[in-house]
C-alpha positions, -999 to 999 in steps of 0.1 A, spaced: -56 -445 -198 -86 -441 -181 -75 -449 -148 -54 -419 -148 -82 -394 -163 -102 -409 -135 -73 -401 -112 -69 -366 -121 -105 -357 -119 -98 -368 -87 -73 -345 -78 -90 -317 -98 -124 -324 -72 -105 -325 -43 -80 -295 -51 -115 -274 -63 -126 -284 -27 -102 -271 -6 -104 -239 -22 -141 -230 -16 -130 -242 21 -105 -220 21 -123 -190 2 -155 -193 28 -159 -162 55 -150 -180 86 -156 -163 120 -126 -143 135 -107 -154 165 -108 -146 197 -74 -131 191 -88 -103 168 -117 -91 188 -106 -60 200 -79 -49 178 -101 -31 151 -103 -57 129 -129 -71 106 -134 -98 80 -138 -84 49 -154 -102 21 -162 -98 -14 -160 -116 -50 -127 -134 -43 -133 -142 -9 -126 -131 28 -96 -112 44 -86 -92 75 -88 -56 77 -83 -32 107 -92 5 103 -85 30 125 -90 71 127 -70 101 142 -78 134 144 -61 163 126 -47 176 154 -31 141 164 4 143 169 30 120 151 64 132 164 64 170 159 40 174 135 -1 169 137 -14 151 110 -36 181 97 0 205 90 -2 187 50 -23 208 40 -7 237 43 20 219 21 1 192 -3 -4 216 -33 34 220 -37 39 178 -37 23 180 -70 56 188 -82 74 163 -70 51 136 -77 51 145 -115 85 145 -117 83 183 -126 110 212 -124 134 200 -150 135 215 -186 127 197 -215 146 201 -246 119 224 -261 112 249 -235 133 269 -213 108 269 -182 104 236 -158 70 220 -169 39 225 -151 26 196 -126 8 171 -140 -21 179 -113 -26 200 -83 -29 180 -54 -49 183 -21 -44 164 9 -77 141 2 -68 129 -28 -29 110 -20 -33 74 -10 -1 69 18 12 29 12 35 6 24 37 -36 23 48 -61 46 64 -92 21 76 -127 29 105 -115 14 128 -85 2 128 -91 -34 107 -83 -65 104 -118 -83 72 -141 -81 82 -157 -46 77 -129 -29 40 -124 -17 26 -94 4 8 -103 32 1 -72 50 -9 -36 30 -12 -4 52 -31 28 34 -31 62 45 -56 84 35 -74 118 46 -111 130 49 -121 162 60 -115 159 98 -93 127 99 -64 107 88 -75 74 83 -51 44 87 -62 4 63 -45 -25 75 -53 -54 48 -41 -85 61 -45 -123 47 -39 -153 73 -32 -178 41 -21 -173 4 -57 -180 -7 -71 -147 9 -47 -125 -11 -68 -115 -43 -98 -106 -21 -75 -79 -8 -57 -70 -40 -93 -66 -54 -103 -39 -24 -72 -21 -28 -75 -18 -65 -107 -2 -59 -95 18 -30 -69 32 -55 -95 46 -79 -106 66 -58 -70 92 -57 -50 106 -74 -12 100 -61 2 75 -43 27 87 -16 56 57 -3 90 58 7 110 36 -17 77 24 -30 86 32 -66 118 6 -65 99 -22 -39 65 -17 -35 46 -5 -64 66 -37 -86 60 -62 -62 26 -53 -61 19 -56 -98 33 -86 -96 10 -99 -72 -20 -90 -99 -6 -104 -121 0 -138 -109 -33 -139 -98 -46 -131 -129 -58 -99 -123 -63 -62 -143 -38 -42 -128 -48 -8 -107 -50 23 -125 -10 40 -126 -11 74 -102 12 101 -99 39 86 -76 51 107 -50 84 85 -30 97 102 -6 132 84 -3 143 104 -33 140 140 -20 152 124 19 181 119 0 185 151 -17 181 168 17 200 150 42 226 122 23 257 147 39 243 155 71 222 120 83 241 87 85 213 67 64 183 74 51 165 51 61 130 57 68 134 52 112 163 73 103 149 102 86 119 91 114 139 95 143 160 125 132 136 150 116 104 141 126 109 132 162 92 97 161 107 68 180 96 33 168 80 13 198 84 -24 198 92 -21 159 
């Protein structure tokens, strides 16, 4: 018998080991240097994060980036799910918030899988976001399983800071697989936002007159932007 508690305090050294290894900033590659990307490190430990800025007159497809504004207040009602009547009033409900530009987080996830269940882990987290004169564009990426709660941890905190999260089928993929991710590592979850996804409108607008709607679809037919070595 104590042979094997000997054994497993063994295992338990060793296994505590190779996690402070693994959790320990290490210097980046060669192969990042010049790609915008950074090793970012806090309580949990190091991961990878590229950041990158465009101006609000940048152009993606036929649009500049800065147009939004013009248009943001209105996604308030979309994003709280308002215009429908409740049983007890004959007007549609007001927003839950006005929105500005500033204050919508854009997301999307890059998983090892395309399920919702525990097996699938995301391993790279693009956010979107806007200042006053730019459009600011996080890539969070982890090179091993052990890096991911150091960038669920900065994300959670990036989230605090807005007020609506804007994704296209984000509400059915990303935003569960997510919480799942905090949750398996033990984690408080972020803060729930007003959720603006746009597949649902896409749909609403162009299900008769686009063959999918798909995001390169709705991309490449009403925005004008063609994917590059996708």
């Amino acid at each position: 018998m104590n042979g094997l508690i000997d054994k497993i305090k063994r295992l338990k050294a060793a296994t505590s080991g190779k996690q402070n290894e693994s959790s320990r900033p290490r210097e980046l590659d060669e192969k990042w240097l010049g790609m915008d990307v950074t090793l970012k490190t806090n309580e949990y430990g190091p991961f990878l994060l590229r950041t990158r800025k465009y101006p609000l007159h940048y152009k993606r497809g036929k649009y500049a980036l800065g147009e939004l504004a013009e248009e943001s207040n209105e996604l308030a009602l979309i994003a709280g799910g308002t215009g429908k009547r409740s049983a007890a009033e004959e007007e549609p409900s007001e927003p839950a918030a006005r929105l500005c530009r500033e204050q919508i987080l854009f997301l999307d996830t890059e998983t090892t899988g395309l399920g919702v269940g525990t097996g699938n882990m995301v391993f790279l987290l693009g956010m979107g976001y806007y200042t006053a004169d730019s459009f600011v564009v996080e890539q969070g990426l982890i090179r091993h399983p052990g890096e991911e709660a150091a960038m669920l941890a900065y994300v959670r905190r990036k989230l605090s800071g807005f007020n609506c999260l804007a994704s296209y089928n984000g509400k059915s993929f990303d935003s569960p697989v997510i919480k799942n991710r905090y949750v398996l590592n033990r984690m408080d979850l972020p803060e729930e936002l007003l959720h603006l996804d746009f597949l649902h409108p896409s749909r609403r607008l162009w299900k008769t007159s686009l063959d999918s709607c798909r995001l390169s679809r709705v991309e490449a037919n009403r925005l004008l932007i063609a994917r590059l070595e996708d």
